[in-house]
C-alpha positions in Angstrom: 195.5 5.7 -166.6 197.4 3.1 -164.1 197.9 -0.1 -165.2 199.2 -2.7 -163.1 201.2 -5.7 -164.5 201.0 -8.9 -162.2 203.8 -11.7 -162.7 202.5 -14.2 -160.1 204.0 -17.7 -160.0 201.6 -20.0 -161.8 202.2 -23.8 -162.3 203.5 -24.0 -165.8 207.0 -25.0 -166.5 207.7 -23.4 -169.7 207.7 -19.9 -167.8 211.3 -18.9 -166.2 212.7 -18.8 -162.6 212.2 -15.1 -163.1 208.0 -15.2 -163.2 207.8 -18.2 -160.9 209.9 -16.5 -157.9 207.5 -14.1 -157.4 205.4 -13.8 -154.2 202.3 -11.9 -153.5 200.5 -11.1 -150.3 197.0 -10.9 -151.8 194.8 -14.1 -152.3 195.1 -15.8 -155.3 191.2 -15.5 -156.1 191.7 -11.3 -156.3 194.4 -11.8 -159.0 194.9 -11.6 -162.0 195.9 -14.2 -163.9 199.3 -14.1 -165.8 198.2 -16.8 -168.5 196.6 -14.5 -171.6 194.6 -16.3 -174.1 193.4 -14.1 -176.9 190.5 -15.3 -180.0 193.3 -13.1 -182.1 197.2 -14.0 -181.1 199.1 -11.1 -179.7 201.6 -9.7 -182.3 205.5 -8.6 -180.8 208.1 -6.5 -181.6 210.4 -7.3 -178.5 213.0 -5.1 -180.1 211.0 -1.8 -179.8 209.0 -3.7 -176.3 206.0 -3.7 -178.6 203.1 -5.9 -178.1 200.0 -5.3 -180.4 196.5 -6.2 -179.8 194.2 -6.7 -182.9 191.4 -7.5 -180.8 188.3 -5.5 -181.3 186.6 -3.5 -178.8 183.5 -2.2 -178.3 182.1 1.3 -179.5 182.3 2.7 -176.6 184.7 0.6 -173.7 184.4 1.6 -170.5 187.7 2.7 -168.2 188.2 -0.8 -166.4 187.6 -2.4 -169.8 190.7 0.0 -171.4 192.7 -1.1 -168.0 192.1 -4.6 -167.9 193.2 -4.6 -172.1 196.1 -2.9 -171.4 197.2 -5.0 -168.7 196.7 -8.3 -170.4 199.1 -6.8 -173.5 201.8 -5.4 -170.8 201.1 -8.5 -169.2 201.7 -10.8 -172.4 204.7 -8.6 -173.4 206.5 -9.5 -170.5 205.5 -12.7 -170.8 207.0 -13.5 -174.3 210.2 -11.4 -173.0 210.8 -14.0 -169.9 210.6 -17.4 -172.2 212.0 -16.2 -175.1 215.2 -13.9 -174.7 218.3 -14.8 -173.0 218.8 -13.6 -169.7 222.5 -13.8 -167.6 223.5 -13.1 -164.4 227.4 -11.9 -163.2 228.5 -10.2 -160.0 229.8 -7.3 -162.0 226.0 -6.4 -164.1 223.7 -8.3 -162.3 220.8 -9.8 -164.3 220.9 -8.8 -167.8 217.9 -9.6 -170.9 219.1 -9.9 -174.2 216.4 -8.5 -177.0 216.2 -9.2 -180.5 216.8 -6.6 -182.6 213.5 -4.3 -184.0 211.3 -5.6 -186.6 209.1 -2.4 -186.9 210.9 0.5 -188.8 209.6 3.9 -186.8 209.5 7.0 -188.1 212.5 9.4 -187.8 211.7 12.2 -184.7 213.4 15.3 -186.9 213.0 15.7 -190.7 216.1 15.1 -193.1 218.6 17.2 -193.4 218.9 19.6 -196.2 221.3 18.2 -199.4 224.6 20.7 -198.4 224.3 23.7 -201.5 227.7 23.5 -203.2 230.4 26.6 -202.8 230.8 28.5 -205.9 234.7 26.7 -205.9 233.3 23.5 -205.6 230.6 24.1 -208.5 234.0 25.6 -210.4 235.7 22.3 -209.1 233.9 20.1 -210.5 233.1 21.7 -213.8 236.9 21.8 -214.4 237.6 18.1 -212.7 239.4 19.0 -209.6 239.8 16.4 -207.5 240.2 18.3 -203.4 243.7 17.9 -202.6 243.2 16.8 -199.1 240.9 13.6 -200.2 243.5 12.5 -203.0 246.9 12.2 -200.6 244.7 10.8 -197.8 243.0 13.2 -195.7 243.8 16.1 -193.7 245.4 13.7 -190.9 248.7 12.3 -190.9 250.6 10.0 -188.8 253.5 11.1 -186.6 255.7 8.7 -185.9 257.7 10.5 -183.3 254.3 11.2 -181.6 252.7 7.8 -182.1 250.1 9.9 -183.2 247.3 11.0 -185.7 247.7 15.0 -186.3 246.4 17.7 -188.1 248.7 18.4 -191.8 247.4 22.4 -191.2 245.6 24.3 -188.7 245.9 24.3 -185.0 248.9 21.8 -183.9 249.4 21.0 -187.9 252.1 19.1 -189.2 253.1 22.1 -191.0 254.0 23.9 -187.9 256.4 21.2 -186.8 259.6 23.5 -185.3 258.5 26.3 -184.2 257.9 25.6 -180.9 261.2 23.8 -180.4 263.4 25.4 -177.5 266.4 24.1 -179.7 266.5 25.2 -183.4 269.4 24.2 -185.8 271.5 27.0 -187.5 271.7 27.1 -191.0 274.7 29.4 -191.7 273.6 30.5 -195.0 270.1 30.5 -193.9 270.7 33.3 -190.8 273.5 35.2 -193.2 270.0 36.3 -195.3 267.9 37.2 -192.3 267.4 40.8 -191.8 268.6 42.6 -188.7 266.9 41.9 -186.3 265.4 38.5 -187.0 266.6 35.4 -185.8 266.3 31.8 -187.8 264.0 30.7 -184.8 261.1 32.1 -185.9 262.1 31.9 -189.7 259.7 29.0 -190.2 256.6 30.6 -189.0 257.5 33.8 -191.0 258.0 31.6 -194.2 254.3 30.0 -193.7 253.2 33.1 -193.1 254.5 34.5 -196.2 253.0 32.0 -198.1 249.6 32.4 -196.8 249.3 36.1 -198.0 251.0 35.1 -201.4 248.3 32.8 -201.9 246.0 35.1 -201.2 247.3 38.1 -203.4 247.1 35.4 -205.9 243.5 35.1 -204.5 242.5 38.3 -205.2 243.8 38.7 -208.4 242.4 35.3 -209.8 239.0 37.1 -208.5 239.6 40.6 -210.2 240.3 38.6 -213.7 237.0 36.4 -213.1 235.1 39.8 -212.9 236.2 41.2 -216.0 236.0 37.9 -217.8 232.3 38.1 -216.9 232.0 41.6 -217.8 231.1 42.6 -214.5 234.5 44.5 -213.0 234.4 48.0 -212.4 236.4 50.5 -214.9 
């Protein structure tokens, strides 16, 4: 259905520059009129651009009935929007309305999201009052200084990793004495971390074998 919203200058002062600038080739008799006078006063919501109408209509309104109420409301929304909010002007933005903010709460477009089920570690975790590591010494970011920086403590670019890509690494005599042959103290560091990875997860596994035959459920 089209709906055409008229803002023709009328004589009334409390309307803004804005409505009153407004020119119109047709004659003033085949116009609508911008002034909208209601037996019920027009509701607004100018945060959401909302202007309700609790006006009755007939049983049955006929199309230029439906157009002619929904221009008045379009009509009287942008009334209220021209006398009461703010409107600027600047070279850089140009003419700019200020709305209040929403007064009608609307319904959320996708449902909420499902409570997150807790990992079997954290159900252990919080049975035995483990508080996570990460949250208790500040996160998993840290500041470097040298950097001027917030990075990763583990993981891609970690803190833990800090070294290994250096193009000049520091000799430790006694250090490169206990290297095997064939290895070199530049890549000792990585080989360490790595070590310690797979030791943590022998230690994994065989935390995981004991659960099993604590619960009567590990093979013979």
């Amino acid at each position: 259905m089209d709906m055409e919203v008229d803002t023709l200058p009328v004589p009334k002062a409390d309307l803004p520059a804005a409505i009153t600038a407004l020119e119109s080739s047709t004659s003033k008799s085949e116009r609508p009129s911008i002034e909208i006078s209601k037996p019920i006063p027009y509701t607004f919501d100018l945060g959401n651009l909302l202007c309700s109408d609790s006006n009755p209509l007939p049983p049955s309104p006929s199309e230029p009935l439906i157009a002619s109420t929904a221009r008045d409301t379009a009509q009287a929304l942008i009334n209220q929007l021209l006398t009461t909010c703010p409107i600027t002007s600047s070279p850089s933005t140009g003419l700019l309305m200020k709305i209040p903010p929403c007064t009608t709460p609307l319904p959320r477009e996708k449902p909420l999201p499902a409570p997150k089920v807790e990992t079997t570690w954290e159900k252990f975790a919080k049975k035995k009052g483990i508080k996570d590591k990460g949250k208790r010494e500040g996160g998993k970011m840290v500041y470097d200084e040298a950097k001027g920086e917030w990075v990763p403590k583990w993981g891609y670019k970690g803190r833990n990793k800090e070294g290994e890509g250096e193009w000049i690494v520091e000799v430790d005599e006694k250090a490169e004495k206990g290297l095997e042959n064939g290895k070199e103290i530049r890549g000792e560091g990585r080989r360490a971390r790595v070590e310690k990875v797979r030791r943590n997860e022998r230690r994994q596994r065989a935390n995981e074998r004991r659960g099993r035959k604590g619960d009567g459920t590990g093979g013979g």
